[in-house]
C-alpha positions in Angstrom: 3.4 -17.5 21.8 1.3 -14.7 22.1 -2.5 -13.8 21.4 -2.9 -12.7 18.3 -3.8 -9.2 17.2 -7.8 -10.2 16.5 -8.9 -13.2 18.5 -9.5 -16.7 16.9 -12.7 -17.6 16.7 -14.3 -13.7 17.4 -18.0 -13.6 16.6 -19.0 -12.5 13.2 -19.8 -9.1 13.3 -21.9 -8.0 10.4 -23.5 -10.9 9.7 -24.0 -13.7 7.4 -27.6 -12.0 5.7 -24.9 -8.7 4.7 -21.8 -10.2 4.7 -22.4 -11.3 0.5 -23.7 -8.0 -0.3 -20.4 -6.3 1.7 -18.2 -8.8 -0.1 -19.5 -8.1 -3.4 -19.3 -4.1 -3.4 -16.2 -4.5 -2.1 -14.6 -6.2 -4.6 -15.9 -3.9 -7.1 -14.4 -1.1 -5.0 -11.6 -3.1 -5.2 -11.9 -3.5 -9.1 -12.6 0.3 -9.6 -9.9 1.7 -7.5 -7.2 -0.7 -9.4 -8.6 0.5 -12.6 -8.2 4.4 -11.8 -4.6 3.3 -10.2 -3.5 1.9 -13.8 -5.1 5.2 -15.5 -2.8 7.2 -13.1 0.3 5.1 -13.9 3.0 8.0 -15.7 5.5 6.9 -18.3 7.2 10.0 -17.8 11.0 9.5 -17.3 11.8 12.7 -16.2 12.5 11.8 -12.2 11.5 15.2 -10.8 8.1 14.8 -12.5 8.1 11.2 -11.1 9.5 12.0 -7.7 7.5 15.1 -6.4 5.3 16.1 -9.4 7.2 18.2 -11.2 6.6 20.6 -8.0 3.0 21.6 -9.7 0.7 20.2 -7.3 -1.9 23.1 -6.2 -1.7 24.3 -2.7 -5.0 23.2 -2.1 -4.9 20.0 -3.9 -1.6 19.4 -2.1 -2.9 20.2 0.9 -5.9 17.6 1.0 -3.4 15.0 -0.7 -1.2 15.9 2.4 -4.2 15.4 4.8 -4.5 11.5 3.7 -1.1 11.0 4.6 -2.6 10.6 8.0 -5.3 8.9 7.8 -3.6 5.1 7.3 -4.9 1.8 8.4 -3.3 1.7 11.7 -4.7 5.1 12.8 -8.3 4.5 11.4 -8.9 1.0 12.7 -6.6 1.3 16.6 -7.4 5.0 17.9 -11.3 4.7 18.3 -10.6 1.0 19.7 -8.1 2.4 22.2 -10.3 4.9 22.6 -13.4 3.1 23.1 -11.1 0.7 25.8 -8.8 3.3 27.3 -10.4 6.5 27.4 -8.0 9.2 28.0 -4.9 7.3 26.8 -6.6 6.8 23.4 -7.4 10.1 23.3 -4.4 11.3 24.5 -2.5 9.6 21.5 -4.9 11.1 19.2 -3.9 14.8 20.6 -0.5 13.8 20.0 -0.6 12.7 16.2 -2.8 15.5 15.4 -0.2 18.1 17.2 2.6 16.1 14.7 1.7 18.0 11.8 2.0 20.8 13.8 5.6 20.5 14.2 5.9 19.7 11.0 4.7 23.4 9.7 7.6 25.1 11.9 10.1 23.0 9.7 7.9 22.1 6.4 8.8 25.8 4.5 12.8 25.4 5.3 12.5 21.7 4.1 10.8 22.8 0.8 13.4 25.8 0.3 16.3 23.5 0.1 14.7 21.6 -3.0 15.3 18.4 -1.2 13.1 15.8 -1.2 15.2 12.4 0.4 16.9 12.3 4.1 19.9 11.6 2.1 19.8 14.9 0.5 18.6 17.0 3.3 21.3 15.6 5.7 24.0 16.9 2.9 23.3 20.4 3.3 26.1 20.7 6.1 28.0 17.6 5.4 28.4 16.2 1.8 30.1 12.8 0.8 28.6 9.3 0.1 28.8 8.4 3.8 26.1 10.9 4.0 23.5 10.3 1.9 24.0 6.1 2.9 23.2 7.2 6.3 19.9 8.4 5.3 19.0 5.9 3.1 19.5 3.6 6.3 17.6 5.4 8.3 14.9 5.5 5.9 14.9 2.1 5.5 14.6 1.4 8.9 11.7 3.6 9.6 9.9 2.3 6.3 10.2 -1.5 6.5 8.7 -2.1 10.4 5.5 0.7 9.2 5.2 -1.3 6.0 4.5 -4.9 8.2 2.5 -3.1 10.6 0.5 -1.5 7.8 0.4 -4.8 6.1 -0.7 -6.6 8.5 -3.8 -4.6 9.9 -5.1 -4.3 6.7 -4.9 -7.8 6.3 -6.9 -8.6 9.3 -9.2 -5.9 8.7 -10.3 -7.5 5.9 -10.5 -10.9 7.8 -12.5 -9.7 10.1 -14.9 -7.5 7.3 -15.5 -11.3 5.5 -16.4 -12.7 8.6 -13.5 -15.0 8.9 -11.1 -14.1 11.5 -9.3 -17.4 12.1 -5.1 -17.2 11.4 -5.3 -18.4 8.4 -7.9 -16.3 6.9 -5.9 -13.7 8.4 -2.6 -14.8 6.7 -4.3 -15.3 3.2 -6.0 -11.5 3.3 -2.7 -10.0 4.2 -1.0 -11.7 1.4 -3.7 -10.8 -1.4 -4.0 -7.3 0.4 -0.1 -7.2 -0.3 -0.2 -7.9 -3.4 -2.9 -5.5 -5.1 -1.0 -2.7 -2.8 2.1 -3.9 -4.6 0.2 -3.7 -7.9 -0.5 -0.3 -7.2 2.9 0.6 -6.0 4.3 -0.5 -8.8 2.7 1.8 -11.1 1.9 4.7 -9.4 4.1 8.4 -8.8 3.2 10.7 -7.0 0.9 12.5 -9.2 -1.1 9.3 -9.0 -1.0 8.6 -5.3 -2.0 12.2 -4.4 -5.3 11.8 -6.8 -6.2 8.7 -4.2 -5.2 10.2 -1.4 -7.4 13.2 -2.4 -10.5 10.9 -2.6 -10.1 9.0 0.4 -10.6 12.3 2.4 -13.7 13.1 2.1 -14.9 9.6 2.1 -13.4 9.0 5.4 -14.8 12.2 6.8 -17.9 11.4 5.8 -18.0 8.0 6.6 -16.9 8.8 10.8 -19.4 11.5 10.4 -22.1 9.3 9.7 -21.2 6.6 11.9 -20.9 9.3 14.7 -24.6 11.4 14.3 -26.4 7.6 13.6 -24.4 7.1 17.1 -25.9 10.0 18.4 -29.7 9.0 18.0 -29.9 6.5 20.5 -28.7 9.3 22.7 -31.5 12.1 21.6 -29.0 13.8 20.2 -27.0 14.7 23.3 -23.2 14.3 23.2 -23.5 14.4 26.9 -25.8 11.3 27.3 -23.3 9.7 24.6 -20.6 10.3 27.0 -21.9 8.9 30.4 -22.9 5.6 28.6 -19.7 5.8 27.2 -18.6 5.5 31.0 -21.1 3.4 32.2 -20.3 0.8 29.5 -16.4 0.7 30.4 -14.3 -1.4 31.6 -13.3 0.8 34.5 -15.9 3.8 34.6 -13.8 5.7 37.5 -10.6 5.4 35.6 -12.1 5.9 32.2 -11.3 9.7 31.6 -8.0 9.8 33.9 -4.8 8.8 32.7 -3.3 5.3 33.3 -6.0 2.4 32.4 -4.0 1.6 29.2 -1.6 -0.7 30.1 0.9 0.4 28.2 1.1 3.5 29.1 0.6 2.9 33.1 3.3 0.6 33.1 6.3 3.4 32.6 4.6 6.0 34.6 5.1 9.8 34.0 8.4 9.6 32.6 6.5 6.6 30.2 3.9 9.1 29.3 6.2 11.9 28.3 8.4 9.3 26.7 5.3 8.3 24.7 4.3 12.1 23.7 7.9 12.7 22.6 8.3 9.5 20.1 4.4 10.4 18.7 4.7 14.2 18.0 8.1 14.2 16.7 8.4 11.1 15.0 5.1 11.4 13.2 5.8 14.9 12.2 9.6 13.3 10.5 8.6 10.3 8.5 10.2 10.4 5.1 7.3 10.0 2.8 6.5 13.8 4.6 9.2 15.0 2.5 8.2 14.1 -0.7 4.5 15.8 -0.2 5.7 19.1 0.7 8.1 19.3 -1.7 5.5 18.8 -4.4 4.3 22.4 -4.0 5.4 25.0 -6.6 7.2 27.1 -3.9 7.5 27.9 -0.6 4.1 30.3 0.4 2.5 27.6 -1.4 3.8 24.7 0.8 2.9 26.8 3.7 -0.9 26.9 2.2 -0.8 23.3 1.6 0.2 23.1 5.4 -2.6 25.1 6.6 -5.4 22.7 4.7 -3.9 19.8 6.2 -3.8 20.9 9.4 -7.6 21.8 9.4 -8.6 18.7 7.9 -6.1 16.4 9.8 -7.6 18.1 13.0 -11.2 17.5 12.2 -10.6 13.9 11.4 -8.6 13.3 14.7 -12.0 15.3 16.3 -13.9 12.7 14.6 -12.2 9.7 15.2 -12.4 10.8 18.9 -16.0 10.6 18.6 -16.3 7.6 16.6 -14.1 6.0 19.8 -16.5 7.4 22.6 -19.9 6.4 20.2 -18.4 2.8 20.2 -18.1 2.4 23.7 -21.2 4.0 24.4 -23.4 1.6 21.8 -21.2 -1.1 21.5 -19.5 -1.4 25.4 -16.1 -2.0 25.8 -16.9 -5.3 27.4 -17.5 -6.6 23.9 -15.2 -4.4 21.5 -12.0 -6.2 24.3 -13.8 -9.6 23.8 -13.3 -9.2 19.9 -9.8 -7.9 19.7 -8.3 -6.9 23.3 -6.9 -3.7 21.5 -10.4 -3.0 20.1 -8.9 -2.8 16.5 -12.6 -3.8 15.7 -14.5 -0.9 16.9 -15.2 1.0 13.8 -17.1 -2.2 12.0 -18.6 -3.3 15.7 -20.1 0.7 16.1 -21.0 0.6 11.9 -22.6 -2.8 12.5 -24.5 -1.6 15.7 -25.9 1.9 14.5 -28.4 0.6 12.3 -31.0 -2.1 11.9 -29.5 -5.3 11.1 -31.4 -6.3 8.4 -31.6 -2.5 6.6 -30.0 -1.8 3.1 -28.3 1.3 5.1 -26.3 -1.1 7.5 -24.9 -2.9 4.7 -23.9 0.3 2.8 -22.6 1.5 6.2 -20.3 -1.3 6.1 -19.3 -1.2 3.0 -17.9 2.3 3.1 -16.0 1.2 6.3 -14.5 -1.0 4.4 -13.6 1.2 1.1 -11.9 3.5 3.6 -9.7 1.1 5.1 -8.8 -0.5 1.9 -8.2 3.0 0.4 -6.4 3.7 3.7 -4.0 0.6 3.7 -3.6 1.5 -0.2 -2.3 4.8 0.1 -0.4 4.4 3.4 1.8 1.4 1.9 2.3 3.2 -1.2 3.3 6.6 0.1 5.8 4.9 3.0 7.1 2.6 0.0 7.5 5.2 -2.7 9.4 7.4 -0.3 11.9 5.2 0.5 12.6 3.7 -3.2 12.8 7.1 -3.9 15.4 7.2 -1.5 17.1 4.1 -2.5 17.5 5.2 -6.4 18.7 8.6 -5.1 20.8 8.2 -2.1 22.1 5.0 -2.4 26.0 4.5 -5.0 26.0 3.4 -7.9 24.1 5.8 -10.3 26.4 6.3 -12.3 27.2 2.4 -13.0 23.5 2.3 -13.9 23.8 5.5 -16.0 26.6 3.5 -18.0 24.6 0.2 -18.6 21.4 2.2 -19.4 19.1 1.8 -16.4 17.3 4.8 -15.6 16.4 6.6 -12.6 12.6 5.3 -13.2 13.5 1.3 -13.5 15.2 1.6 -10.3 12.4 3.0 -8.8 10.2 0.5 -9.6 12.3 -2.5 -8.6 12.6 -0.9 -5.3 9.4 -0.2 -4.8 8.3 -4.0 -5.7 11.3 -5.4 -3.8 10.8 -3.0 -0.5 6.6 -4.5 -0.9 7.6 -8.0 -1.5 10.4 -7.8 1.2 8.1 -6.5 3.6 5.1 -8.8 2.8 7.3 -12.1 3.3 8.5 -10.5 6.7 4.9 -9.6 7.7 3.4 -13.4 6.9 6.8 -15.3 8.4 6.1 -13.6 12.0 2.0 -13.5 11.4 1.7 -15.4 15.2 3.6 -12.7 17.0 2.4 -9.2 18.0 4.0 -6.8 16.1 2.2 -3.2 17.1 5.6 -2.6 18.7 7.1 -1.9 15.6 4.8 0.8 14.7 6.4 3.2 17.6 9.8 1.7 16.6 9.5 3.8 13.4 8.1 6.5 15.2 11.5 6.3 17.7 13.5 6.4 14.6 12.0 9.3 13.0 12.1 11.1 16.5 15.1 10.3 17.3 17.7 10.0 14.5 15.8 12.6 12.0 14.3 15.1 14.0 18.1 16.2 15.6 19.6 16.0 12.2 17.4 18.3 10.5 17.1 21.0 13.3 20.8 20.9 13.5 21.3 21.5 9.7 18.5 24.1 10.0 20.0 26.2 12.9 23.8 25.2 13.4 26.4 25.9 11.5 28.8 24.0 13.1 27.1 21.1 12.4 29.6 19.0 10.4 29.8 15.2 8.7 31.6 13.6 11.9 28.7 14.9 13.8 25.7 14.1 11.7 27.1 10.0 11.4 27.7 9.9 14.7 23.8 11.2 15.8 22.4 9.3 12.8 23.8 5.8 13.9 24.1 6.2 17.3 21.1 7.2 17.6 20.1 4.3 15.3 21.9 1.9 17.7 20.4 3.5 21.1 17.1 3.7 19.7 17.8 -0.4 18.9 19.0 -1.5 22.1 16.5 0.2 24.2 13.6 -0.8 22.3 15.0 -4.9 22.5 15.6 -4.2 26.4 11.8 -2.6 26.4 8.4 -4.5 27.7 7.3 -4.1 24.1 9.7 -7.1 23.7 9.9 -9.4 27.0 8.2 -9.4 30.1 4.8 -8.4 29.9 1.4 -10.1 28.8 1.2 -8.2 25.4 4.8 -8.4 25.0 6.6 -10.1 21.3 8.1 -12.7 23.4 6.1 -12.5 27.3 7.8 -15.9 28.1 11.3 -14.1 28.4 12.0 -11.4 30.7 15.1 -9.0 29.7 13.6 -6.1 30.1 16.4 -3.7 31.1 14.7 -0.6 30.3 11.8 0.5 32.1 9.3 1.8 29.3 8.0 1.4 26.8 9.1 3.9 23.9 13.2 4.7 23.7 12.3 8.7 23.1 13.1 10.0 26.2 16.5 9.2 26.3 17.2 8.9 22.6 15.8 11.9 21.4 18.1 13.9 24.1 21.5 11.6 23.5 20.7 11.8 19.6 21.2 15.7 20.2 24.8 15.1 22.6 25.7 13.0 20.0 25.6 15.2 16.9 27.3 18.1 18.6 30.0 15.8 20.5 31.0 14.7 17.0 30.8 18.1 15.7 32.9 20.2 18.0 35.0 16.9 19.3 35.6 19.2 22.8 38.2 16.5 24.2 40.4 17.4 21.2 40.1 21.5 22.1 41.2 20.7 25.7 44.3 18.4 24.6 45.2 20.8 22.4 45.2 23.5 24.6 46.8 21.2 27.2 49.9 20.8 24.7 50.4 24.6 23.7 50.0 25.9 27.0 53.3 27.3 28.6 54.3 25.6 32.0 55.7 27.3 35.1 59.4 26.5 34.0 58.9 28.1 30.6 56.5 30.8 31.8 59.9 32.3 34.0 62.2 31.7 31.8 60.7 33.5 28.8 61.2 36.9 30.3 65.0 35.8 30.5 64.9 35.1 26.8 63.9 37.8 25.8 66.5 40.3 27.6 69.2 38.2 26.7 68.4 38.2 23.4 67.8 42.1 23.8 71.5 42.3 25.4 73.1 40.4 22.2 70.9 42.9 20.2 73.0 46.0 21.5 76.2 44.3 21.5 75.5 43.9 18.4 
């Protein structure tokens, strides 16, 4: 068994004097938000109104809603930790997630003037068929269900830890209510609704690192300078801090690891599914391209802050202590909001308190989006409208099953395997994504000779590679912060499969399309042999000779 992802028994970290007051205006966050969720809820049938809008969200509007798609739970509560522990690595994955959504521009206008919105439907445009649109249904799946326990789960412990009661079972019991006022919302919401939350948690998580960065920045007169060399001083490793390789993880595969790493981040955050849906909410394509540009400037300064907020922890709080809580600092944010100011000030508590409101609002909105995208794409992509058409279920009642089955499925899965690590799944999704939709999509973009044969073959090969490698991975067996660091089958060397899926995903999709063994057979078969190639002259004059006679 491994340790778990916040340690049993950590210290209390706001306080029993605050921790009443946090409680309390967090539940009537909680209240408020649920409240707003149900006033959101549509009764509209119509499923493109349902699905993307009505595609009549404002660029802007759209832009900022498109923004909050990256700030989730994961990202707000792990990158200042790994920051504030690792140094460059953390910052390095930070780079990498913010350069995603540049990717994503380069492809976001074509995706938008195909009027798709599912993988199902976007892998159709060169290959139709049911075979099709099941493969990307499965793929969606997959990427959805590990990001749904991962999202699950550190929102569950974030709260744990917020109430000042980190033991497993406390842990176990937030992530289960956590699950099920998520589901709640879910349930109800579109994606009119979800974009009107996501739009609020913006600015509130701006301002909310802002502030906990310039009350950072007193003890330091104001210098980021001074902020930085205590940030150093207070390190675990203060010559390694700011040089590449102090994060185990990413030490352990070396510089093929690293560029393994950068490829499954960039590409596979830039291809989640629930992406889809948001761009394709914009009334056409300039204005998907506006929306694009207002979430790359606000997605951008929140990575700049969350860099900060990383380097402020370490420098108030010390690594030493954020490692001693959770040893991948998932706890920095509260430990640096806690820290900042006096501990028995009204300001600390209301510090806190917004920490909290942002990642509740953050695990709200992450689940929903990553849950409504792929119910979407289970009432879409999936046989058997047209059954449901005949017994008068509607597009919308499927929806909502899905969605409540996909959060209840995923809940169960997240509390059965509570004792084991599961961060690993997090960059499984990302492999996914990277690997199995990025080829697909810049293959149906750009070749024309893409075909069916060649899409199902990249889509579950890839699948299947992406599968193997990770179980064969130290994210599995063989290391300290491995699932199962008992065992030891780890076959492949690092940690991520995209450096080798990514690439064989590609080979894949155009072996299947052109099938280049069948050309040379074929040609193998028609060509004349020597005995045929003399003898064909021969043919020909004889046949010239009866000609005359004739």
């Amino acid at each position: 068994m491994t340790t778990h992802l916040l340690s049993v028994g950590a210290p209390d970290l706001i306080g029993t004097a605050a921790r009443g007051a946090v409680i309390s205006a967090f539940l009537v966050f909680i209240g408020l938000c649920l409240l707003w969720v149900f006033t959101l809820a549509t009764q509209d049938d119509d499923p493109e109104r349902l699905y993307v809008a009505g595609r009549s969200l404002p660029p802007v509007f759209n832009g900022v809603a498109m923004a909050g798609e990256q700030i989730t739970v994961v990202i707000l509560v792990s990158l200042p930790g790994a920051i504030a522990l690792f140094g460059y690595d953390g910052v390095s994955t930070a780079v990498d997630s913010a350069l995603a959504l540049g990717v994503f521009l380069l492809l976001a206008p074509r995706i938008r003037a195909t009027r798709r919105y599912t993988l199902g439907e976007l892998f159709s445009l060169r290959a139709e068929g049911p075979g099709v649109r099941i493969a990307g249904a499965v793929v969606t799946l997959c990427i959805a269900v590990p990001l749904l326990m991962v999202q699950l789960r550190a929102g569950g412990i974030t709260t744990a830890l917020l109430i000042g009661m980190p033991s497993e079972r406390a842990q176990v019991v937030c992530t289960v209510l956590m699950g099920f006022l998520v589901t709640c919302f879910a349930g109800v919401a579109d994606l009119r609704g979800t974009s009107f939350v996501q739009v609020a948690k913006v600015p509130v998580a701006l301002v909310t690192l802002a502030a906990v960065t310039v009350l950072a920045l007193r003890f330091f007169d104001w210098s980021p300078g001074s902020l930085l060399s205590a940030a150093l001083d207070k390190s675990v490793s203060p010559g390694g801090y700011l040089s590449p390789g102090l994060w185990e993880h990413s030490a352990g595969g070396g510089p093929l690891g690293t560029l393994s790493d950068h490829i499954v981040v960039i590409l596979g955050t830039a291809m989640m599914p629930h992406l889809l849906l948001r761009v394709s909410a914009g009334r056409d394509v300039p204005a998907a391209r506006r929306s694009l540009s207002v979430a790359v400037g606000l997605t951008g300064l929140f990575y700049l802050l969350l860099i900060t907020t990383g380097f402020a922890a370490a420098a108030v709080v010390g690594s030493g202590r954020i490692g001693a809580v959770d040893a991948k600092g998932q706890g920095a944010p509260i430990l640096l909001a806690s820290e900042v100011l006096p501990h028995h000030s009204t300001g600390r508590v209301v510090l806190i308190t917004l920490v909290a409101c942002v990642a509740f609002l953050a695990v709200l909105t992450a689940v929903a989006s990553v849950t409504f995208a792929a119910a979407v794409s289970v009432t879409r992509d999936l046989p058997g409208r047209k059954g449901r058409a005949r017994i008068g279920i509607g597009e919308p009642a499927v929806l909502r099953l899905a969605v409540v089955a996909l959060c209840v499925a995923s809940l169960l899965l997240t509390t059965a395997v509570h004792r084991y690590p599961i961060e690993f799944l997090l960059a499984f999704s990302l492999g996914l994504a990277a690997t199995c939709v990025f080829p697909a999509v810049v293959y149906s973009f750009f070749w024309t000779g893409f075909n069916r044969r060649g899409l199902l073959w990249l889509v579950y090969g890839g699948l299947s590679l992406c599968t193997l490698l990770t179980l064969a991975s130290p994210a599995v067996s063989g290391t300290r912060y491995a699932l199962l660091p008992e065992q030891d089958f780890n076959l492949f060397p690092l940690h991520t499969p995209g450096l080798i899926s990514v690439p064989a995903a590609f080979l894949l999709g155009w072996l299947g399309s052109t099938r280049p063994w069948e050309r040379t057979t074929h040609r193998r078969h028609t060509a004349p042999g020597p005995a045929s190639a003399r003898s064909a002259p021969a043919a020909r004059v004889d046949s010239g000779k009866d000609a005359v006679s004739g």
